[in-house]
TORPA-4810 file (N, C-alpha, C, O; in nm, 3 decimals):
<nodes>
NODE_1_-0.244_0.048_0.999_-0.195_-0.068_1.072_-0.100_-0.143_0.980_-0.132_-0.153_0.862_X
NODE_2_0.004_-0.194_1.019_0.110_-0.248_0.968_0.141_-0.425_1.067_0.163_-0.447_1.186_X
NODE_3_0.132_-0.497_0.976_0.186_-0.629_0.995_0.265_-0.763_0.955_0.236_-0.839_0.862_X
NODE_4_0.367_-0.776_1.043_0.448_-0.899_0.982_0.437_-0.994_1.041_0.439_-0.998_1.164_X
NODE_5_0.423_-1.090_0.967_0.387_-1.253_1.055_0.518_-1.280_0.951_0.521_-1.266_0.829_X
NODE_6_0.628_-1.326_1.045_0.692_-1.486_1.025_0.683_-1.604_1.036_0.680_-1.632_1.156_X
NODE_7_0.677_-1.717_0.954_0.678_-1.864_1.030_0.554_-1.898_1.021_0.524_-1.992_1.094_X
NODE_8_0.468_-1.854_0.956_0.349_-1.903_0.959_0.283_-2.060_0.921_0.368_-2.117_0.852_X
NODE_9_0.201_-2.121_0.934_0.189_-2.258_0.865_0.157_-2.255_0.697_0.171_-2.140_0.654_X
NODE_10_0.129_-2.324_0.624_0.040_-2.335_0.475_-0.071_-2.337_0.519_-0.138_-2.256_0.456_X
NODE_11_-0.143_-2.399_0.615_-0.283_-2.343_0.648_-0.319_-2.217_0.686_-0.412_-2.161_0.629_X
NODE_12_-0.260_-2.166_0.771_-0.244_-1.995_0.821_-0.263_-1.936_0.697_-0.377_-1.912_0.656_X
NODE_13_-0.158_-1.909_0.628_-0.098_-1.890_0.491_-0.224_-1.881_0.404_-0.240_-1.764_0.371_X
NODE_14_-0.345_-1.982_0.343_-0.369_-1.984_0.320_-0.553_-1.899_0.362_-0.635_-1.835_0.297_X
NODE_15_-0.541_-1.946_0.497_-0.670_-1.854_0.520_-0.678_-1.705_0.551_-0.782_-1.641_0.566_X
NODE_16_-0.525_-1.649_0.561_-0.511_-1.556_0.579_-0.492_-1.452_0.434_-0.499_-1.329_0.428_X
NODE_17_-0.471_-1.535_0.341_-0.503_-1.509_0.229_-0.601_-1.445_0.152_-0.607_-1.340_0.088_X
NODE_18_-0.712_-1.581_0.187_-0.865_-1.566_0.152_-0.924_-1.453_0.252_-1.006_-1.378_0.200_X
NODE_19_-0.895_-1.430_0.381_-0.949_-1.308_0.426_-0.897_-1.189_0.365_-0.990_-1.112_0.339_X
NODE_20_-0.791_-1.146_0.333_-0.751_-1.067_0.209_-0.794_-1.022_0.110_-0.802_-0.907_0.067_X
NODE_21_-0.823_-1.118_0.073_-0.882_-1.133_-0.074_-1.039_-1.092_-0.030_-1.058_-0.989_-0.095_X
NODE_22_-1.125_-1.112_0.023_-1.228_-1.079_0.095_-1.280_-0.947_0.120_-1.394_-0.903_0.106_X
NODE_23_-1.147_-0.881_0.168_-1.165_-0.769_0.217_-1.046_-0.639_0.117_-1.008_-0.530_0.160_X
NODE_24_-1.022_-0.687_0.014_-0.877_-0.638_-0.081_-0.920_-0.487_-0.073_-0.849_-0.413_-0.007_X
NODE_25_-1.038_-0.433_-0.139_-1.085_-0.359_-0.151_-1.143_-0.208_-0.028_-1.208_-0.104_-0.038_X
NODE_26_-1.085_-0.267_0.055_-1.014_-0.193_0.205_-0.925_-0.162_0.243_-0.899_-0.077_0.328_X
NODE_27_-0.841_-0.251_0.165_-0.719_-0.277_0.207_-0.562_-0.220_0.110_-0.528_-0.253_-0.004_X
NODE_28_-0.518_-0.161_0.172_-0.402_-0.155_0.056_-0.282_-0.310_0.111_-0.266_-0.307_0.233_X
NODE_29_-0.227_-0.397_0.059_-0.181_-0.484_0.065_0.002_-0.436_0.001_0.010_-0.391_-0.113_X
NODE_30_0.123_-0.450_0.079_0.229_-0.393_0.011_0.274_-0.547_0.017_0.221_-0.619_0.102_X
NODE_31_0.368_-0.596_-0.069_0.451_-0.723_-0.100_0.627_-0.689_-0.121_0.699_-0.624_-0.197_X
NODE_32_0.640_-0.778_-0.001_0.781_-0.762_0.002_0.877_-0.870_-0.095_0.905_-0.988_-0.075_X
NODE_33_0.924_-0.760_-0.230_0.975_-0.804_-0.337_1.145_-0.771_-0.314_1.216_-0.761_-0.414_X
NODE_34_1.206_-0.755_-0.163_1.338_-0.781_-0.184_1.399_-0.895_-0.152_1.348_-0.986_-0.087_X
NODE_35_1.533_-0.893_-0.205_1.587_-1.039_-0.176_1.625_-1.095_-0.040_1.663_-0.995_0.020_X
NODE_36_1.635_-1.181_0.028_1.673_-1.241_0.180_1.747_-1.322_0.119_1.757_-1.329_-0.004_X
NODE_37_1.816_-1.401_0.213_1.946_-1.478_0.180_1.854_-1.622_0.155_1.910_-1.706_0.084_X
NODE_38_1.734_-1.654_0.199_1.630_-1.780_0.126_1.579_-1.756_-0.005_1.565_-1.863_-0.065_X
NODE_39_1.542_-1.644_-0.081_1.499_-1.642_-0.164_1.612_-1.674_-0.270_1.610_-1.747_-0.369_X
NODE_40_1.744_-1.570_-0.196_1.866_-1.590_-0.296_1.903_-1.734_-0.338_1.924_-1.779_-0.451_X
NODE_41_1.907_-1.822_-0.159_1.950_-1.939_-0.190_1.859_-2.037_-0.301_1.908_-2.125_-0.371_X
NODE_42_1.753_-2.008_-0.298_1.644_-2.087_-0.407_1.700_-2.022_-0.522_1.764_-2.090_-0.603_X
NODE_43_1.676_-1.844_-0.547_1.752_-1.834_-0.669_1.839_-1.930_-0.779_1.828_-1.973_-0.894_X
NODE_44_1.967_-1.934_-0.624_2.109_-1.969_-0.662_2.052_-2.114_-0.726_2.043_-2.118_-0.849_X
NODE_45_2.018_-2.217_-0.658_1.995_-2.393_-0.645_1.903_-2.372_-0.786_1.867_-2.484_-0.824_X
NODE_46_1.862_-2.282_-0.861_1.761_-2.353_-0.974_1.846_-2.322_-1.088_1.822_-2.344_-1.207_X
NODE_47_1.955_-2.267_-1.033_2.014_-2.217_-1.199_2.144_-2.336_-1.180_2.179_-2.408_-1.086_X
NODE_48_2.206_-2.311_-1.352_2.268_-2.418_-1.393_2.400_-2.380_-1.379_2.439_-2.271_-1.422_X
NODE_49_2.482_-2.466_-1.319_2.679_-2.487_-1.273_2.659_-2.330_-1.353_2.613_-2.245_-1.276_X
NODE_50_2.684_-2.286_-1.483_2.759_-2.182_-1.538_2.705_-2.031_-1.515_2.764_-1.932_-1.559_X
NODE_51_2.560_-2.025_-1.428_2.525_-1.893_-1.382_2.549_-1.886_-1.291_2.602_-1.786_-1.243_X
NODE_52_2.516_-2.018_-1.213_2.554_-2.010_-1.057_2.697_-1.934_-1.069_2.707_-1.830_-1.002_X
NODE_53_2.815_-1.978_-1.152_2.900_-1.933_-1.087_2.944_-1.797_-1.165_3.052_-1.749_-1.131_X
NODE_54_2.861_-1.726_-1.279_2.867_-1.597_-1.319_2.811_-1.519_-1.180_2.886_-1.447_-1.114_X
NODE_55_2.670_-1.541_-1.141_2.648_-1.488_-0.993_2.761_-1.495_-0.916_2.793_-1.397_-0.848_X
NODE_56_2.820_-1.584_-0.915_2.915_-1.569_-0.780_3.060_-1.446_-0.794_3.107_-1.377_-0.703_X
NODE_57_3.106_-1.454_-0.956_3.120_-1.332_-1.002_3.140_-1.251_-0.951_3.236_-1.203_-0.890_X
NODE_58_3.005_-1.215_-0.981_2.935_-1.068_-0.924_2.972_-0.995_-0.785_3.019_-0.889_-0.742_X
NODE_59_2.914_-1.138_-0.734_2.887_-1.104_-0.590_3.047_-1.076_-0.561_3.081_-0.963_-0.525_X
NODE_60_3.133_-1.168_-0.574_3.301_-1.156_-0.539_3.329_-0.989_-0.566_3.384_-0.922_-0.480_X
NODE_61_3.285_-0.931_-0.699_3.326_-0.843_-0.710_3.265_-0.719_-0.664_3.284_-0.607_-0.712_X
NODE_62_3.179_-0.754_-0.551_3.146_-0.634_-0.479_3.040_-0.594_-0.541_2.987_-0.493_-0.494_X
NODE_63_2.971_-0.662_-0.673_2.842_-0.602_-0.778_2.836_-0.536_-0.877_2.735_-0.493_-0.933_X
NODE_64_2.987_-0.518_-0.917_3.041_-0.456_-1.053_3.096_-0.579_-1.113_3.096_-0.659_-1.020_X
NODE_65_3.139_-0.633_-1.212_3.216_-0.715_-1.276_3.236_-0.679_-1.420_3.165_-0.747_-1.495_X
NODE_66_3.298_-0.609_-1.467_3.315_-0.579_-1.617_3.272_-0.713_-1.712_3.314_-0.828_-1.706_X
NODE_67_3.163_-0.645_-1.807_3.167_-0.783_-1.894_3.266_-0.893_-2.028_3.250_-0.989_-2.103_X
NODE_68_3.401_-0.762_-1.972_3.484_-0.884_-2.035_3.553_-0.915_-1.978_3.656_-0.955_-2.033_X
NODE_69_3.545_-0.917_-1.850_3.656_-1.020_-1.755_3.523_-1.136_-1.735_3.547_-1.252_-1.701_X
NODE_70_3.406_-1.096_-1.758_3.314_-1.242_-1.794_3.334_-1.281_-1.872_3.350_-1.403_-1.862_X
NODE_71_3.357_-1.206_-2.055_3.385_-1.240_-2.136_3.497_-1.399_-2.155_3.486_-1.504_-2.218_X
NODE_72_3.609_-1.336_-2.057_3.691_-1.427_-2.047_3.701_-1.527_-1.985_3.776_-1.623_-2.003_X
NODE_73_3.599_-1.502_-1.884_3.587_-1.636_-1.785_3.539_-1.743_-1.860_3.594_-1.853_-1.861_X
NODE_74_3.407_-1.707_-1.940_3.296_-1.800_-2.008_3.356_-1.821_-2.182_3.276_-1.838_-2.275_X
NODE_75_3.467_-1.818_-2.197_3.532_-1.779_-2.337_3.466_-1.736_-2.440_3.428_-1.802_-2.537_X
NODE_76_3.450_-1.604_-2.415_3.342_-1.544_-2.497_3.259_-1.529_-2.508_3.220_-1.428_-2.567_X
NODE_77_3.157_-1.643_-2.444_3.007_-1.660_-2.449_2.940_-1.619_-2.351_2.981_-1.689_-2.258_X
NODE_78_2.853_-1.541_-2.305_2.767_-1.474_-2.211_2.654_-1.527_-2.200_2.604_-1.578_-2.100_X
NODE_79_2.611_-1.516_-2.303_2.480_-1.598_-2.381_2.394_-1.683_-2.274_2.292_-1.643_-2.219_X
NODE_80_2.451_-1.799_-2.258_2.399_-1.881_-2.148_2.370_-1.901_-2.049_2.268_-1.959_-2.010_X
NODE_81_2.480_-1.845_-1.972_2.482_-1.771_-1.872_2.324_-1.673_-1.809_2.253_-1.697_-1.712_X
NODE_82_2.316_-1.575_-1.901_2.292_-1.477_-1.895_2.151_-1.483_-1.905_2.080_-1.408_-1.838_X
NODE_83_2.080_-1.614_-2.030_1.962_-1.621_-2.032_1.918_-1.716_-1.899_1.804_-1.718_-1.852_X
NODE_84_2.020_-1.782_-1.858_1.971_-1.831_-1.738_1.915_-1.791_-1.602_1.827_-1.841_-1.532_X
NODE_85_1.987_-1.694_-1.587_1.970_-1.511_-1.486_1.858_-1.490_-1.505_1.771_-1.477_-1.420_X
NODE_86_1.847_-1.483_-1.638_1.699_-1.361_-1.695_1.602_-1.478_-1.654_1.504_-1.444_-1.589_X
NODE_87_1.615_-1.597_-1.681_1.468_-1.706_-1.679_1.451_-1.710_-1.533_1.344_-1.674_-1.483_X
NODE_88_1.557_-1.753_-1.455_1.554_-1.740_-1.286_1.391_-1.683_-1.240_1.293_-1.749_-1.204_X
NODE_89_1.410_-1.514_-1.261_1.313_-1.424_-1.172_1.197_-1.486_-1.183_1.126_-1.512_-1.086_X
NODE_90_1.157_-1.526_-1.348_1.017_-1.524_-1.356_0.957_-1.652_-1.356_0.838_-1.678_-1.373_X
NODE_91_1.041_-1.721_-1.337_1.064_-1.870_-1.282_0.970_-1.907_-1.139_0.870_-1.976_-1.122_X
NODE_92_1.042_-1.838_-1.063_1.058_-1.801_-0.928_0.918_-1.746_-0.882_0.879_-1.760_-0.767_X
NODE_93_0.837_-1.674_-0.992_0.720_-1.594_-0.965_0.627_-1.721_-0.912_0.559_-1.750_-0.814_X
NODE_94_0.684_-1.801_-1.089_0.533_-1.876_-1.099_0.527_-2.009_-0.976_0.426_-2.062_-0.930_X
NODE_95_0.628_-2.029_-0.952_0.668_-2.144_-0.869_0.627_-2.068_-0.692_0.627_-2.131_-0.586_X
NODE_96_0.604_-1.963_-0.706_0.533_-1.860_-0.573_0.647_-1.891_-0.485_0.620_-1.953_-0.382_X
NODE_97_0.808_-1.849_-0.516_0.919_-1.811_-0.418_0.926_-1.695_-0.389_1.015_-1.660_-0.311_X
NODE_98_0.851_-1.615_-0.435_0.896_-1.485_-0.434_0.754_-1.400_-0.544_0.704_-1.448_-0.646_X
NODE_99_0.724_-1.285_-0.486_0.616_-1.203_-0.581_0.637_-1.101_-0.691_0.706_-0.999_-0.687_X
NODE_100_0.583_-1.136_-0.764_0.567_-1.087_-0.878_0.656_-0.909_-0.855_0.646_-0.848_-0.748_X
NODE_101_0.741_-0.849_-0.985_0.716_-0.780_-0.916_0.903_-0.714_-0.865_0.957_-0.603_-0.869_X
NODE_102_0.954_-0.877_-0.814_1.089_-0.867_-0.749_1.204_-0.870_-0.890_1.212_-0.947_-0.986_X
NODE_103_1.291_-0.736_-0.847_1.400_-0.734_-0.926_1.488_-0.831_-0.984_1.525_-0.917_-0.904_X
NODE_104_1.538_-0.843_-1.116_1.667_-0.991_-1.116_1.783_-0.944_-1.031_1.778_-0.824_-1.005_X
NODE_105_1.848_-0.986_-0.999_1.940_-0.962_-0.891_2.076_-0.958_-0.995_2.164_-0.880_-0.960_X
NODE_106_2.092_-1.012_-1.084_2.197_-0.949_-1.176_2.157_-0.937_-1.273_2.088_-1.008_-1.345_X
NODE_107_2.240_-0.754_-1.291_2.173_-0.707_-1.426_2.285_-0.620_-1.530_2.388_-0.573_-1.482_X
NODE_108_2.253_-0.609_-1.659_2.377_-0.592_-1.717_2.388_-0.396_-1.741_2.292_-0.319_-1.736_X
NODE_109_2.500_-0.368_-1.760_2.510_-0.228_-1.759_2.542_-0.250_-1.904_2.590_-0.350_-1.957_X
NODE_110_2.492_-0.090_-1.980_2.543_-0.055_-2.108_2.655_0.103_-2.110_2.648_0.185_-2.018_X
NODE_111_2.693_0.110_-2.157_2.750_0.243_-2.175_2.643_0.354_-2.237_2.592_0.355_-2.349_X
NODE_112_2.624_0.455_-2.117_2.495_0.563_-2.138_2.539_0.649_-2.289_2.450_0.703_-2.356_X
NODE_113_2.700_0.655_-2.337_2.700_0.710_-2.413_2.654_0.714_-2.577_2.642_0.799_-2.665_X
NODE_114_2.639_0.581_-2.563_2.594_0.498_-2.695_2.455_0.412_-2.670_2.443_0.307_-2.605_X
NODE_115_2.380_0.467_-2.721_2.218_0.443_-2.638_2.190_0.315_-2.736_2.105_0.228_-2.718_X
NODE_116_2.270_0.324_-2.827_2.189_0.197_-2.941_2.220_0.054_-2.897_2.273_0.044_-2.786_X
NODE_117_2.198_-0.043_-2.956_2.179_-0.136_-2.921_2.364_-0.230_-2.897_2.436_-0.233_-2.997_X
NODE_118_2.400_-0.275_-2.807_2.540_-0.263_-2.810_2.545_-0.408_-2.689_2.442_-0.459_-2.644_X
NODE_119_2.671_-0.450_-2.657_2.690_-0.548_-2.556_2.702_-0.462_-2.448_2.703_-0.339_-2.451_X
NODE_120_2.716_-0.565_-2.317_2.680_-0.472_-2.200_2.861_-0.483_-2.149_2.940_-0.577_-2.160_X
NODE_121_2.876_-0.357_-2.098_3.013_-0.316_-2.046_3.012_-0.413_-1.911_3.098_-0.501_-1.917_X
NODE_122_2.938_-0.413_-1.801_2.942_-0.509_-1.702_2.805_-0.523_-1.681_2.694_-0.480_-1.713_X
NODE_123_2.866_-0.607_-1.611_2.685_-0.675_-1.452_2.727_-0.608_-1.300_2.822_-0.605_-1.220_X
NODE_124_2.583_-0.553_-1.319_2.619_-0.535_-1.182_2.463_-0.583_-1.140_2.370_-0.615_-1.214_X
NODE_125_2.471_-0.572_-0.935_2.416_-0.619_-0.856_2.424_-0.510_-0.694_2.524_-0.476_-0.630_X
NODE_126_2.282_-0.480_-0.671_2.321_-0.357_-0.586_2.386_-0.401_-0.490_2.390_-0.523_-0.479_X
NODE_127_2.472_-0.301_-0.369_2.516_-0.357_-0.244_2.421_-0.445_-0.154_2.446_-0.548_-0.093_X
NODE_128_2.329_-0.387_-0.163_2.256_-0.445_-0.111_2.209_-0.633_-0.117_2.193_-0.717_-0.028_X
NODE_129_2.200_-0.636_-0.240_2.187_-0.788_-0.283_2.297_-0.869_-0.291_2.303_-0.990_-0.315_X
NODE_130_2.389_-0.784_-0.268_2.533_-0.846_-0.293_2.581_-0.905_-0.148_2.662_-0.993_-0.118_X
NODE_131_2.493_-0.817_-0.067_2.542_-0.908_0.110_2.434_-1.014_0.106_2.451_-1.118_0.169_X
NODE_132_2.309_-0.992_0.027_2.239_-1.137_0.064_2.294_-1.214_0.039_2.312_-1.309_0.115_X
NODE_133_2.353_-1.205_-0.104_2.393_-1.297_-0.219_2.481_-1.350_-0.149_2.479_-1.473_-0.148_X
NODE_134_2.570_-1.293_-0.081_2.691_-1.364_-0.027_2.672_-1.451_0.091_2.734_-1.555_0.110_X
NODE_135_2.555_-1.386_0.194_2.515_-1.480_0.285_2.443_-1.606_0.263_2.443_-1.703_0.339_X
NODE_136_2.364_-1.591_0.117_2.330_-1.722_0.049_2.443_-1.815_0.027_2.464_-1.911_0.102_X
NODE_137_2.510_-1.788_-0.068_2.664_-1.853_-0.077_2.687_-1.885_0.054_2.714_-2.005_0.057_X
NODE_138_2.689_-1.846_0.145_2.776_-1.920_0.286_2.677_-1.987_0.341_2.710_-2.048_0.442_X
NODE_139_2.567_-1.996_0.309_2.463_-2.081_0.398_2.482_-2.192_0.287_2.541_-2.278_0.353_X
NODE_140_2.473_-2.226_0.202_2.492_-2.308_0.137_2.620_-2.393_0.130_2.624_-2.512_0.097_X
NODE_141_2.703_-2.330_0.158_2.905_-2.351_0.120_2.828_-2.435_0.335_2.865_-2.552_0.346_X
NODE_142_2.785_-2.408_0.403_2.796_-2.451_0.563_2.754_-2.555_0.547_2.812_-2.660_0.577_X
NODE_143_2.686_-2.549_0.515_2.574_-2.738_0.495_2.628_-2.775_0.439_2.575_-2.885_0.424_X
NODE_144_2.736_-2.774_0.362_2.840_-2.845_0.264_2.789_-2.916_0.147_2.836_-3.024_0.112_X
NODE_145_2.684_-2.850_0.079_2.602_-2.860_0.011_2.648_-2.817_-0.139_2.694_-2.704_-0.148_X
NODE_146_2.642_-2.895_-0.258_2.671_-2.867_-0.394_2.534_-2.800_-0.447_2.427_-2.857_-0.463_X
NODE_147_2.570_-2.640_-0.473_2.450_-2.562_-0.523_2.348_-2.631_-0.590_2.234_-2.604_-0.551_X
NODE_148_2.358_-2.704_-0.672_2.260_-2.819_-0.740_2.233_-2.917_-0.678_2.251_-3.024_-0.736_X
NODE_149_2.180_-2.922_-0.536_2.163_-3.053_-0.447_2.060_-2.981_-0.375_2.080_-2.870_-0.326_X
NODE_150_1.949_-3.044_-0.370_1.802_-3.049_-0.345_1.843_-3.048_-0.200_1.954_-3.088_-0.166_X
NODE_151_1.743_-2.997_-0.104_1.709_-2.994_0.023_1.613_-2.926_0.063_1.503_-2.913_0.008_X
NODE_152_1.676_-2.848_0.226_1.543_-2.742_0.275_1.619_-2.682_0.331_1.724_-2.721_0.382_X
NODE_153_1.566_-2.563_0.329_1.598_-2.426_0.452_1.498_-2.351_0.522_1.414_-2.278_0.470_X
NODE_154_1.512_-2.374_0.639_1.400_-2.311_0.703_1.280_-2.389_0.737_1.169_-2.354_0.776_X
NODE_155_1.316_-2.470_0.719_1.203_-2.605_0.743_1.091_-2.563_0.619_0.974_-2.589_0.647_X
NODE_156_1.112_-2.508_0.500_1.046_-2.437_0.407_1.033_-2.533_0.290_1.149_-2.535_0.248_X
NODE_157_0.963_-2.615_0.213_0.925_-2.653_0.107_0.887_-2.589_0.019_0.797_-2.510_0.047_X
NODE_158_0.937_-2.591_-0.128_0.859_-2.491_-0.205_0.841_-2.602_-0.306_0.930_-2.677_-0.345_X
NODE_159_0.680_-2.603_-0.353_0.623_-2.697_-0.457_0.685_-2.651_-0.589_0.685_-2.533_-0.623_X
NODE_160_0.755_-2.783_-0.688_0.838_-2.743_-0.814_0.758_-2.793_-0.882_0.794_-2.780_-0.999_X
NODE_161_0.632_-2.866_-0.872_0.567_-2.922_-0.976_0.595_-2.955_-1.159_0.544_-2.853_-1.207_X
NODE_162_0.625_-3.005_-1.233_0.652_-3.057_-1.330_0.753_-2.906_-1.400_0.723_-2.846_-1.504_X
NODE_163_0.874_-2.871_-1.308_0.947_-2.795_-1.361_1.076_-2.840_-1.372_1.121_-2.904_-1.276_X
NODE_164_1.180_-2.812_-1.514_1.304_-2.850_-1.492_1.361_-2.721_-1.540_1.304_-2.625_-1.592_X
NODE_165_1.506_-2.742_-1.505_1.570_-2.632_-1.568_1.720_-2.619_-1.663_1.803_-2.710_-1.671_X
NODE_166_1.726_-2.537_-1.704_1.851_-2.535_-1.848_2.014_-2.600_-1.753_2.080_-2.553_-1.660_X
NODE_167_2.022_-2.710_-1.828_2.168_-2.738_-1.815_2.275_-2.659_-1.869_2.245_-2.564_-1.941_X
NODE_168_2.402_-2.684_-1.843_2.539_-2.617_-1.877_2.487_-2.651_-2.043_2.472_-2.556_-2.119_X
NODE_169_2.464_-2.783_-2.088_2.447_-2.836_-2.183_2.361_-2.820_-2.281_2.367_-2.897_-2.376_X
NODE_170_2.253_-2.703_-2.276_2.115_-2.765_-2.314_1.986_-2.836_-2.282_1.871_-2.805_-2.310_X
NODE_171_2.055_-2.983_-2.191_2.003_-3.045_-2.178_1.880_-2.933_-2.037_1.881_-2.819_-1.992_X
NODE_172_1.785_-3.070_-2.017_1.726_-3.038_-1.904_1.744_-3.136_-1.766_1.733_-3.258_-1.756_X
NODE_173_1.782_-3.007_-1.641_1.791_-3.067_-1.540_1.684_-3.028_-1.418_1.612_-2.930_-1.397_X
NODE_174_1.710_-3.160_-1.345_1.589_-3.141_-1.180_1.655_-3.008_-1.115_1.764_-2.973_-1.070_X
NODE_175_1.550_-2.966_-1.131_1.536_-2.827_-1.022_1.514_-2.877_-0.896_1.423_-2.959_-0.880_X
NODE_176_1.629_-2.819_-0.740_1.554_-2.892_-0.668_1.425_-2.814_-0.604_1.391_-2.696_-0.612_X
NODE_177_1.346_-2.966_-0.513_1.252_-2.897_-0.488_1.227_-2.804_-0.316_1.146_-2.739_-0.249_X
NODE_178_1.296_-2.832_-0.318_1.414_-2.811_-0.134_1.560_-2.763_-0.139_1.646_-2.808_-0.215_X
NODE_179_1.574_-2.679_-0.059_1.736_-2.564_-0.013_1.765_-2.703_0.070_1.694_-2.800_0.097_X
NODE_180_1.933_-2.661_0.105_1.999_-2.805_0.197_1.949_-2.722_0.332_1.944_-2.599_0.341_X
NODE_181_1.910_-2.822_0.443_1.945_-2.788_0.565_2.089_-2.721_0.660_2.079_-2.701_0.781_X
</nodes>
């Protein structure tokens, strides 16, 4: 038997859980760890001005982007960028947007010929994530919404509890705790 519930409440949600959990041991349980254009858009809204717009990158370029036409975008520096990407996923786990489990959505390529330790030739991002990614971007760009501006999507709340995240700067900024409508 196979089942999808959409739209469910946090109470639903929750007792439907605990019967789960109840019965786990019956049950094989599969978790859907790909991206939708909500998960992307939360993605996108927790990271800082300079990944957001390395993601966007990506996505422009169809999911290839050589890493020195990033090189050049970010003058040289990847660095920041890049650890911001990587913190995203597991971010995302603990904050329960998404399960354990789910791929980073940009990831860097090396050249297979030189196995040692080396910079990465590009980023890429499968086709696949690359149409979410982009439908995220336009749900966001519709609401006329600045990627770093708190809201909701989907009539969906997701609890941020005492989390902030890496500025352009260093500094630390509010994650929001809501997609824009």
């Amino acid at each position: 038997m196979k089942i999808t519930i959409e739209g469910a409440s946090e109470e639903f949600e929750r007792k439907l859980l605990a019967l789960l959990a109840d019965h786990r041991h019956e049950l094989a349980v599969a978790v859907d760890t790909e991206w939708d254009a909500e998960r992307a858009a939360l993605y996108l809204l927790s990271l800082p001005a300079n990944a957001q717009r390395f993601a966007r990158l990506v996505v422009d370029a169809d999911g290839t982007k050589p890493a020195e036409e990033l090189r050049e975008e970010f003058h040289g520096e990847l660095r920041g960028p890049t650890i911001a990407l990587s913190r995203a996923v597991p971010r995302g786990v603990r904050m329960g947007w998404w399960p354990e489990g789910t791929a980073a959505p940009v990831t860097p390529m090396y050249d297979p010929d030189h196995p040692s330790w080396q910079k990465a030739i590009a980023y890429t991002m499968t086709s696949e994530n690359v149409t979410v990614f982009r439908q995220a971007f336009e749900q966001l760009a519709d609401r006329g919404s600045r990627l770093s501006t708190a809201g909701t999507i989907g009539g969906r709340t997701v609890s941020r509890a005492h989390h902030e995240a890496e500025s352009d700067d260093g500094e630390s900024a509010d994650v929001p705790a809501r997609l824009p409508e």
